[in-house]
N, C-alpha and C positions, 0 to 999 in steps of 0.2 A: 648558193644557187648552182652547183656541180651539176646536179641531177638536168636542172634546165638546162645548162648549156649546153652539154652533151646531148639532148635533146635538140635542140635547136643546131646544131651541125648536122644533123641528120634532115631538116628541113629545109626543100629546094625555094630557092627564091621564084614568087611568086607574080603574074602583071597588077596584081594590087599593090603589092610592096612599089611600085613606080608611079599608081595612079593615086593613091592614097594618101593624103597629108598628113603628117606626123603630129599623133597629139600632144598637146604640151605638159597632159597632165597623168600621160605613159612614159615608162622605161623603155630604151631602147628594146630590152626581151619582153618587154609587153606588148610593144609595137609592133617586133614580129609574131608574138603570139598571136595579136589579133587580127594582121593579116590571115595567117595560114586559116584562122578559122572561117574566116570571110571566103576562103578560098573553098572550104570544105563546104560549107553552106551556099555559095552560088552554083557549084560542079555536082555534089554527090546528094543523090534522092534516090532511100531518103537519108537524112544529114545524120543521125543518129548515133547509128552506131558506130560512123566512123568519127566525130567527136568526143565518143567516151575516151581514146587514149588521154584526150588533151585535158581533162578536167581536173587533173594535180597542177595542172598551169593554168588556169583559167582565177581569176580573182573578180568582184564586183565591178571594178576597172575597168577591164576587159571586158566584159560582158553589157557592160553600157556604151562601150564604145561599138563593138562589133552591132549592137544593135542603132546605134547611130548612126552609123556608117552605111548598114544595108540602104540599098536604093531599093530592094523589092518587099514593101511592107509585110505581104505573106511569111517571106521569108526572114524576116524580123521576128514576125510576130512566133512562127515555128522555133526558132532559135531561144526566143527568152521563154518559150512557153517549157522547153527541153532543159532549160538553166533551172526554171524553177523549182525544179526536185529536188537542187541541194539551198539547202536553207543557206550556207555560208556567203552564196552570190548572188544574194538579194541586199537592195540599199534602196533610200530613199532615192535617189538619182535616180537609177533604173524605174523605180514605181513613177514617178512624175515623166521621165522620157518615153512611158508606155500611155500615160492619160494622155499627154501632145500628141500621140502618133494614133489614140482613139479617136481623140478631137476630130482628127482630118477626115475629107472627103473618103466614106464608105469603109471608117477605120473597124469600126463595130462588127461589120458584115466579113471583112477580112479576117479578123477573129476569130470572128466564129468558125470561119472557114480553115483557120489552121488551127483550131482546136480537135475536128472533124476529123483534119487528115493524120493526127496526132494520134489519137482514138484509132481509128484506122490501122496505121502503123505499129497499134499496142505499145505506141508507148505509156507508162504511166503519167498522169496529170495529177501533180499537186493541187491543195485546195487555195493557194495563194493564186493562183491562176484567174478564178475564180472570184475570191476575196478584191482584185482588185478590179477586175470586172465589173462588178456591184458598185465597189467604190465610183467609178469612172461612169456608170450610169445616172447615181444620186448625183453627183457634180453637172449631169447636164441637162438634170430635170428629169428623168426619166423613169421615176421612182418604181413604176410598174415594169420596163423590164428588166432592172434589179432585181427584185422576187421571183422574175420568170425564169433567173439565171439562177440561180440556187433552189428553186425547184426543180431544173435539170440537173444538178451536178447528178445525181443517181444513174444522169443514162449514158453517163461518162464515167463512170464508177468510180467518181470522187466523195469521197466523205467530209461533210462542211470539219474546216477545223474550228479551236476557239475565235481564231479571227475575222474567219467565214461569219459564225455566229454574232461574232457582236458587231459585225456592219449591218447586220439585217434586221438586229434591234435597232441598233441604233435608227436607222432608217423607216423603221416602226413605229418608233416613238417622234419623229419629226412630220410623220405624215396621219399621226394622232389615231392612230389603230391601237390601242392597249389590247385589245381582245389576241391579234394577230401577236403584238410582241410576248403574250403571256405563254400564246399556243406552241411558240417557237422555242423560247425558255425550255417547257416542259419537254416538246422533242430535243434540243438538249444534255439535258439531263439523265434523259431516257438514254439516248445516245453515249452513254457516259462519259459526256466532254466535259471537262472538269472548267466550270467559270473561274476565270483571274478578276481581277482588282479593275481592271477595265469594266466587264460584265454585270459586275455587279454595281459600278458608279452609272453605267447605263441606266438597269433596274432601275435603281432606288431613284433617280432622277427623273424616271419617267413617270415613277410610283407616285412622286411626291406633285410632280406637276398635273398630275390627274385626278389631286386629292385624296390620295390612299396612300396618306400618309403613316398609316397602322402596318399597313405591308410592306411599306419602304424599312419601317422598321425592323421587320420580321427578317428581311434580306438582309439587312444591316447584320444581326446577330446569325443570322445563318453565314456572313460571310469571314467574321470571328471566330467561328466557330472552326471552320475550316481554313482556318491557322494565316489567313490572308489579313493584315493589317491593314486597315484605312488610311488613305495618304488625305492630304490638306483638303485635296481636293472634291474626295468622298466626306470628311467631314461636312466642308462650305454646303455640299448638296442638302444635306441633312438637318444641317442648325434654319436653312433656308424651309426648308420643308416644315419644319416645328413650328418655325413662324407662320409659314401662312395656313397652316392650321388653330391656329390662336393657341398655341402651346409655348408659349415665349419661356416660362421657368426651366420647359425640358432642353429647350434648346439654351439656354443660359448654361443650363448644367453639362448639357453635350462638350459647348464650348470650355466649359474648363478643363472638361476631359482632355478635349482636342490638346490643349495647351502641357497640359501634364505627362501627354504621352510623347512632346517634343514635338509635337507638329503644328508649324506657328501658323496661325489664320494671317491669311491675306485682307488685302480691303474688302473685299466682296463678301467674307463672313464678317467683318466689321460690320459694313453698314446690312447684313441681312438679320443680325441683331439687332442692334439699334431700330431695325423699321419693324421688327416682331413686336415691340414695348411703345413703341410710338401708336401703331393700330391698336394697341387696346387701349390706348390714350393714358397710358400708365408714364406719365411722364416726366413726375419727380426721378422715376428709378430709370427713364434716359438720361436724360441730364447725368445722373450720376454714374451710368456706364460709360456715358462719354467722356468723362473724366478720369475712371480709370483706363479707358481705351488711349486715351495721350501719352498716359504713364508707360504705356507698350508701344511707343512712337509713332502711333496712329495719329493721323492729320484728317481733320474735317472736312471730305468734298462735297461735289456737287450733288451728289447721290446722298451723300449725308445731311446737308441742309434742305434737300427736297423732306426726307423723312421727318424729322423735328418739325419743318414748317407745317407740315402736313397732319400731324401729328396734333400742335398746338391748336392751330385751328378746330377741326375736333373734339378737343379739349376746353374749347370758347377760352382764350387765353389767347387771347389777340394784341393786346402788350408786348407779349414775350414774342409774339410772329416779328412785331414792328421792329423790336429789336436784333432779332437775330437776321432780318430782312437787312436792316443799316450795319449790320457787322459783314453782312456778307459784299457788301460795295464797299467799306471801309477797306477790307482785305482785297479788292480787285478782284472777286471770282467772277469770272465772265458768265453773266447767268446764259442760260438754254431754255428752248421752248420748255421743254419739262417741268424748272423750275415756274417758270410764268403758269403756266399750266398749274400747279398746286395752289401758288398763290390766288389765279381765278378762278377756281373751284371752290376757294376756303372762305375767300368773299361772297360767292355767290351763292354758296349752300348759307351763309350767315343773314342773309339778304340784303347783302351790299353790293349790289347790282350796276349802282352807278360808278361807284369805284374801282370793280372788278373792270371795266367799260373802258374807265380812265386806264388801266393798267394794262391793255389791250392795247389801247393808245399808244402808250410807251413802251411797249414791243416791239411796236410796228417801225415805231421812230429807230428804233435800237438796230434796226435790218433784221429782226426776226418773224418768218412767216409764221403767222398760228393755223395749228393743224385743229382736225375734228373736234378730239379732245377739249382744247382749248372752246371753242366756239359751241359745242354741247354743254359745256358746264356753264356758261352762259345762258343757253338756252335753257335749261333747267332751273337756272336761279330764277328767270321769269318768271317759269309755271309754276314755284313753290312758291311766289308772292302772288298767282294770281293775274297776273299779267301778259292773257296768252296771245294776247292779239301781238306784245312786242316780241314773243318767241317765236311767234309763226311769222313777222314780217324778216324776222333777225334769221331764220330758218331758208326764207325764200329768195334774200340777200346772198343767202353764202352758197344757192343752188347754183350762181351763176359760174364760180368756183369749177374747176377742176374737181373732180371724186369728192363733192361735198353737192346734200349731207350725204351722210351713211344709215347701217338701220337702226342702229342708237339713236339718231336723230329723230327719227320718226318713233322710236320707243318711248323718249322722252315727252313729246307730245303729247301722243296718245295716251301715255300715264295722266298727261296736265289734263287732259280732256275728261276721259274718267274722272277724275277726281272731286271735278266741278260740275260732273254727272252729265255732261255734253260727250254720249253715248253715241251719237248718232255722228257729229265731229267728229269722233275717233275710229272712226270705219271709215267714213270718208281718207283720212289718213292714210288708214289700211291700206285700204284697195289701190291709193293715189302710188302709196311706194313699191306693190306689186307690179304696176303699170310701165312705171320707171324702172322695173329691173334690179329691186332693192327688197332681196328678199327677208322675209320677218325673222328674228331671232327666236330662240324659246320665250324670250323676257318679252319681246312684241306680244306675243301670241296671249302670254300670263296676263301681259294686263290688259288686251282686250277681254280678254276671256271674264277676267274679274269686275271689269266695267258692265260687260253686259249681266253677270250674275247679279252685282249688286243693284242694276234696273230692273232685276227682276224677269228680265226675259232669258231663261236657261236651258230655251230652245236652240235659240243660238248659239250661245254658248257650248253646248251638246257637239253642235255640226262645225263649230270651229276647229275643237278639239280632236273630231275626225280629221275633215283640212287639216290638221298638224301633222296627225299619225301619217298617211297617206303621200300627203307634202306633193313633191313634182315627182315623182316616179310611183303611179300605183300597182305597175302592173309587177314589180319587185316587190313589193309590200306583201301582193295579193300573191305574187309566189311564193315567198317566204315564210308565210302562214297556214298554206294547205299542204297535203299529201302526209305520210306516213311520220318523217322527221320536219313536223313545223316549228318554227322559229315563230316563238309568242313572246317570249320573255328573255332577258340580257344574259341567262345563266344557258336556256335552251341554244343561244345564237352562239354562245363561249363554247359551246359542246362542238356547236356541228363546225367551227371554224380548228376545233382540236382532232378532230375525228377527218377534215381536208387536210390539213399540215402532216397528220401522221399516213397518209394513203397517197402521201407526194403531190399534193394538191394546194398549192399552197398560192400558187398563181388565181385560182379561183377563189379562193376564201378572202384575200389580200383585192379583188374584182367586185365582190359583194359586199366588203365590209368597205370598200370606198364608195361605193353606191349610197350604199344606206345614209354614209355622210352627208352625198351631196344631194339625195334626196327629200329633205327636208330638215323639220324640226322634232324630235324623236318629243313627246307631254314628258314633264320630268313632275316629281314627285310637289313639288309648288303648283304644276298646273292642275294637279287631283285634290290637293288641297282646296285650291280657290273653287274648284266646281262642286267637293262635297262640302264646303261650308256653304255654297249657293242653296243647294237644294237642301239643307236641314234648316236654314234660313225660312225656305219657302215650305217649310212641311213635309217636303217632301222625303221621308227616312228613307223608303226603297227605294227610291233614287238615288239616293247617298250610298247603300249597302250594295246597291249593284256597281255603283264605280268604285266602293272598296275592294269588291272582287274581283273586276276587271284590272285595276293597279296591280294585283297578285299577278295573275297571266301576264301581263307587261312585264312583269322579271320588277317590278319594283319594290321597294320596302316602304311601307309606313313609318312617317316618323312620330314624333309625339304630339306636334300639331294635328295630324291624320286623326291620330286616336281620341286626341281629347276634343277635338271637332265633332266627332263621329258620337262619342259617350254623352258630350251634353245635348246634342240632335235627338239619340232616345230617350232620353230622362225628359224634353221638354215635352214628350207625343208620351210620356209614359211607359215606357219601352224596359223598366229596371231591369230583369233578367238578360235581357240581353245587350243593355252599357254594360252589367257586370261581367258578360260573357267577353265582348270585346275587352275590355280591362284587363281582364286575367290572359286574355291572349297577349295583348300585349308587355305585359311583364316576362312571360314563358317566349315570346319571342327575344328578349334581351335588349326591351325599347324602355327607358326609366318613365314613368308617367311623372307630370310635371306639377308643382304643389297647384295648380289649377286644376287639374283632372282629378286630385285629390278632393278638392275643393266643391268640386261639380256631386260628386259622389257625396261626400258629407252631406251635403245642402239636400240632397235630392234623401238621402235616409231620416233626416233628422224629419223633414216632412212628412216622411211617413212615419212619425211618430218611434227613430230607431236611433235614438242617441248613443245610444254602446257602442252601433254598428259604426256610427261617424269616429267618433272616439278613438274606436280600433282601426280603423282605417289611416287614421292621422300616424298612430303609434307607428302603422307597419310603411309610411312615409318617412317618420325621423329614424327608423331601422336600416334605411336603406343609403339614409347620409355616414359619408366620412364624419368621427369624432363622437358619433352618437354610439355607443353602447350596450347590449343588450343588456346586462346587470342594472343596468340604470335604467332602463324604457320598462322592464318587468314588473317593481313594486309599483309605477304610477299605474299600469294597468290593473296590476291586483288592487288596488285603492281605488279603482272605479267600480271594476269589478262587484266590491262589497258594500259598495253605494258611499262611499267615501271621498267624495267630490271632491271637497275640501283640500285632503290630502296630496289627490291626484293632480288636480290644476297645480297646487304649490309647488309640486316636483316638476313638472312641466315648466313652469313658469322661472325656476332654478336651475334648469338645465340651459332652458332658451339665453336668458340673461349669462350664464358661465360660458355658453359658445357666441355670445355677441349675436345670435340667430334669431332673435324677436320679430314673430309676424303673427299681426292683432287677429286676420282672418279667421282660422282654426276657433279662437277661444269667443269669437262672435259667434260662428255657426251654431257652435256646440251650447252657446247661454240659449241664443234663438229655438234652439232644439229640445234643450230641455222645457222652455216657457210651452212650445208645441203639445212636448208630450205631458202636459201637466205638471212640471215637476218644477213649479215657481222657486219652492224656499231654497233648490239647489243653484238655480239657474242664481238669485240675488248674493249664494255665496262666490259664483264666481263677478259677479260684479263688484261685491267690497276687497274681493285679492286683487280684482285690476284697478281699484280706485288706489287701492292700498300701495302700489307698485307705482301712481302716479302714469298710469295707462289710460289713455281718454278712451270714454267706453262710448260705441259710437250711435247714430241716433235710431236707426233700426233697433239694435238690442233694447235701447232707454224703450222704444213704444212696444213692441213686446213683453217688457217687463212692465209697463202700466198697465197694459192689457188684462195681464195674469193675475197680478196684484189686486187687480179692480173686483176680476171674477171671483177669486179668492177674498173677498171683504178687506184684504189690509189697506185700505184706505190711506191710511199715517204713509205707509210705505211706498205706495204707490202719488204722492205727494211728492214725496222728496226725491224720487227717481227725476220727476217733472222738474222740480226747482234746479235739480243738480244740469238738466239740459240748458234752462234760464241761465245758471250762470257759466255753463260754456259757448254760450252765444246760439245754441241751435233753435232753428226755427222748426216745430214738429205740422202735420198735417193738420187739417182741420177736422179731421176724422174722431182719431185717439183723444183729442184734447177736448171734442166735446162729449167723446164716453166718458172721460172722467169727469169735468163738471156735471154731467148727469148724474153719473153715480154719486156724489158728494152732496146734488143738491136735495135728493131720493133718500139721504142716510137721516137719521135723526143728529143733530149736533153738530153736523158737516158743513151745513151752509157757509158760514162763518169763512170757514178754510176756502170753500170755490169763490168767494167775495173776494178774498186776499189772494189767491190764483190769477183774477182777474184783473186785478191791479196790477200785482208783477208783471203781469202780460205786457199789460201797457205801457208800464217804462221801460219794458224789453222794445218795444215797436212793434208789437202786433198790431194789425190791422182789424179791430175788433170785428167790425162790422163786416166784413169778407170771410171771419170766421166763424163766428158764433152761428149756429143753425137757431131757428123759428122756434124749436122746444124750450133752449136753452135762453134762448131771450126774454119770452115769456115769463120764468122762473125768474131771472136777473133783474128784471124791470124797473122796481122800489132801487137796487143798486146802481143801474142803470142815471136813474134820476138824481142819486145824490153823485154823482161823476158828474154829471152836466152841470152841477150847482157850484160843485169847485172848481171847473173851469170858468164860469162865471164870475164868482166870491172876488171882490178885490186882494183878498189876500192875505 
């Protein structure tokens, strides 16, 4: 230290150097460094330039002290605002003795005020300045003017750095704006601020908790890409994300990654594995994670036996609950609401209602208060058994409660109430927790909505779902939809909050997009769902095709319920040309249509007398599966193609069996389809390949084929179709069964055979007499009479 001390002989002693207490955690030449500065900063305005000599002596030390020491907070606030230009004398100290000195009476307003004079003065302002400013606002609630503050830095002519940046995501993502954190990324980037390893565990964690778990990905490989490794704690974000999108394999796989590349998972990817494999009730392959998870000296907590308990139940494996319940008091884990909570959930969704009750009891005893949770999943075990009067007294019990219910509670109700079609109940409901201040969720909303569609009244229904749109602020609603740039749909609202963020407006955009939150309940793609099955239900298809198109304008996407709702609604009014038009849109939109919507289509061609077309349809469904092949899907089609049934069912029926993928529906339509279009003798070959495979061929197809058989004279044939239903136990209509004894008693030589029909009937348990029509009796009469006689006969 030459250079200092010669320095420091050159500095006259100062009245701070005699008022000021020596810190204990200064050097003597720090102590007097940090006088003279104090000296410079109480005396010389402004303080600036006559502190650059001192900045080869200055260390973070120093500068936390001098700013501790000022009594004139301005002049604090001026002095570290002047330090923070050089990156070397910033420390955590300093950043936390600046939030205290925010904290205080009119600390924020000081601030700003020696930012001002900063700016003023020309000096430069760093963007840590800034960065911590934002910080110190999110710490005291203030989340809107954090935004305000980094939408100014420009008139200060600060440039956000990376750290600026990811306070303001981060901040984005906790007050649940994705739109705003997306908009800000992209300025950004634009910005060519290069994201670190921080920014991008931001992203993907916002990604993932927002369910866009495809783009968390995408960032993940983008942030690879650009030579940044993932530390533990970007993995955990990720393996977590895999799971709650029901992707547990990818995240199994993640995590071996994680492990392979030397970065050892913590508890928290322990158990966000284990609870990926447990929600899908896949829980031999828990159990056996958990077991290699010890092998890596992972220990089972409390988070861990919520998952498995949780899990099993689920699973209906309530043995294995009771056990791992007694192991976990064997081992002394101090259970928690939470735990109790899974446990009363699993009981009461099981409809062990009284036990779940008892085990509420012994909570209570144990000193643990039960929150909402706990006392909703009770209240819903009610309503699944039917028992609403004890959910609505168990509901009005726990109103007396502190912040109980909540809108869950009245969601669950109103579910119970719909359900048991007490429509009028479940409004009542409504309106009660509107009153109370307890506003509706989306899922409120879904299931009134579907209550009243399934009463049939879809007027209501109609104007509910307005009320949703609309919610408590119309007149934003009704702004945000008119003039030149309206906001209709989630992709137009993402534009105009990118097009405010890049015109420094980002305090406005960050103002409407938290409106629109607390303005109500935005219909999501379940509420369009439930109102276009209402109205295909009731006939009504334009009704239905106009809320498809308005879902469009909403920014929303159809899913395959949408579609296949919407496709069997025209096929039932007639509508072919255009389910197939919908159909084909949805495939070109990149929606898979699901072997139901397949299904609706087959059935609806084969009607019209178009079995090829079903056929083909099926084929261009097992084309579009993992393991199915086109070299193998191609000859069964050419073997239809050439009228080669036979052939084609076989191959089909050899594929299904090789992928373990056997479903009877397809090879019913298509027997029913060809009986339609005339083409009996094909339709009985594929019934002897499914008898032949030991496929029960089901009792629709059997009356179909007696139908055909009948018209077509094969008699014989259409017999033993009949016998083969007698001995699988089916009971057919009374319809079919008295065409065929007609036809058999009208043939010459046939009688014989409907005599011994009639008999088998009988030791089957038909009810003759409820089936037989007036014709058929007549005819039967003389047999008739010799049946009475052997119930008589001694025997």
């Amino acid at each position: 230290m030459k250079l200092a001390s010669a320095f420091l002989r050159t500095i006259k002693p100062s009245h701070r150097s005699l008022k000021s207490h020596h810190n204990p955690y200064l050097s003597l030449e720090e102590f007097t460094i940090s006088n003279e500065v104090l000296s410079i900063v109480d005396t010389v305005n402004p303080m600036e330039l006559a502190l650059e000599p001192l900045v080869p002596f200055l260390s973070p030390e120093i500068v936390t002290s001098v700013v501790r020491e000022q009594s004139n907070p301005l002049l604090g606030f001026r002095f570290f605002i002047w330090a923070m230009q050089r990156r070397r004398l910033r420390s955590w100290a300093l950043d936390n003795l600046l939030f205290e000195m925010l904290g205080r009476e009119n600390g924020f307003d000081l601030y700003w005020e020696a930012v001002g004079e900063m700016k003023k003065n020309g000096v430069p302002i760093a963007p840590n300045v800034f960065t911590l400013l934002i910080s110190a606002y999110a710490r005291v609630g203030l989340a809107e003017k954090a935004v305000e503050s980094f939408g100014k830095m420009k008139d200060f002519d600060c440039e956000p750095d990376v750290f600026t940046y990811n306070r303001i995501l981060l901040l984005s993502f906790r007050k649940e704006v994705l739109l705003l954190a997306l908009a800000v990324y992209n300025q950004m980037l634009k910005a060519n601020c290069q994201p670190n390893r921080v920014t991008f565990s931001i992203m993907i964690d916002g990604m993932c908790k927002n369910g866009r778990t495809q783009d968390a990905l995408r960032l993940f490989d983008e942030m690879t890409e650009r030579g940044i490794n993932p530390n533990r704690f970007t993995y955990t974000i990720i393996v977590s994300g895999l799971c709650q999108a029901k992707r547990a394999d990818d995240a199994f796989r993640l995590f071996v990654t994680m492990k392979e590349t030397g970065c050892s998972p913590d508890v928290v990817a322990y158990n966000a594995l284990l609870n990926g494999f447990c929600k899908l009730g896949r829980m031999d392959e828990a159990v056996a994670l958990l077991k290699s998870f010890k092998e890596d000296g992972f220990e089972l907590n409390l988070n861990g036996y919520s998952c498995l308990i949780d899990g099993l139940f689920k699973s209906g494996r309530y043995e294995e609950v009771n056990n791992w319940y007694r192991k976990m008091l064997e081992d002394k884990v101090k259970l928690d609401v939470v735990v109790y909570t899974v446990m009363i959930r699993g009981l009461s969704e099981a409809g062990k209602v009284n036990d779940a009750m008892q085990l509420l009891s012994e909570m209570t005893q144990r000193g643990l208060v039960p929150d909402t949770y706990c006392y909703n999943a009770l209240i819903k075990g009610f309503c699944d058994i039917g028992l609403l009067d004890n959910a609505r007294s168990l509901q009005l019990e726990i109103s007396k409660l502190d912040g109980f219910p909540n809108a869950c509670t009245y969601t669950i109700l109103i579910c119970g109430m719909c359900r048991k079609g007490l429509v009028g109940e479940a409004e009542q409901i409504f309106n009660e927790m509107e009153k109370l201040g307890c506003f509706p969720s989306v899922i409120t909303f879904n299931s009134l909505i579907d209550g009243l569609c399934k009463a049939g009244d879809l007027e209501k229904a109609r104007l509910l779902l307005y009320k949703m749109e609309i919610g408590r602020n119309p007149s934003l609603f009704l702004r945000l939809s008119q003039g030149s740039n309206r906001v209709l749909s989630s992709s137009s609202l993402q534009d105009m909050v990118q097009r405010l963020c890049e015109s420094g407006r980002i305090l406005k955009a960050y103002r409407i997009l938290m409106q629109l939150a607390d303005s109500g309940n935005v219909p999501d793609i379940f509420t369009y769902n439930i109102l276009i099955h209402g109205f295909c239900k009731a006939g009504n298809i334009n009704g239905a095709l106009k809320l498809f198109e308005e879902l469009h304008l909403k920014g929303l996407s159809p899913d395959a319920i949408t579609y296949g709702t919407l496709i069997t609604g025209l096929l039932r009014v007639g509508r072919e040309d255009d389910a197939f038009r919908i159909f084909d849109q949805m495939t070109e939109h990149g929606c898979t249509p699901s072997p139901q919507v397949y299904n609706s289509l087959m059935t609806w061609s084969c009607r019209r007398k178009k079995p090829a077309l079903a056929f083909s349809l099926w084929l261009k469904y097992l084309s579009s599966l993992c393991g199915r092949e086109d070299k193998a899907i191609k000859p069964i089609k050419e073997h239809f193609e050439k009228g080669e049934v036979e052939k084609a069912v076989r191959g089909l029926l050899e594929m299904d069996f090789k992928l373990n993928d056997f479903r009877l529906a397809p090879y019913t339509i298509l027997l029913i389809g060809l009986c339609q279009a005339g083409r009996v003798e094909e339709a009985i070959k594929i019934f002897d390949i499914l008898e032949g495979c030991k496929v029960i061929v089901t009792p629709p197809s059997c009356v179909k084929l007696i139908h055909g058989l009948c018209i077509d004279g094969d008699l014989d044939r259409a017999v033993d179709i009949f016998l083969y239903t007698l001995e699988k136990g089916f009971k057919l209509a009374p319809r079919i069964i008295n065409y065929l004894l007609k036809c058999l008693l009208h043939s010459k030589g046939k009688r014989i055979e409907a005599f011994d029909l009639i008999t088998r009937m009988k030791s089957q348990g038909y009810d003759l007499d409820a089936y037989l029509n007036q014709t058929n009796r007549s005819l039967l009469n003389g047999h008739f009479d010799t049946l009475e006689m052997e119930k008589v006969s001694p025997g």
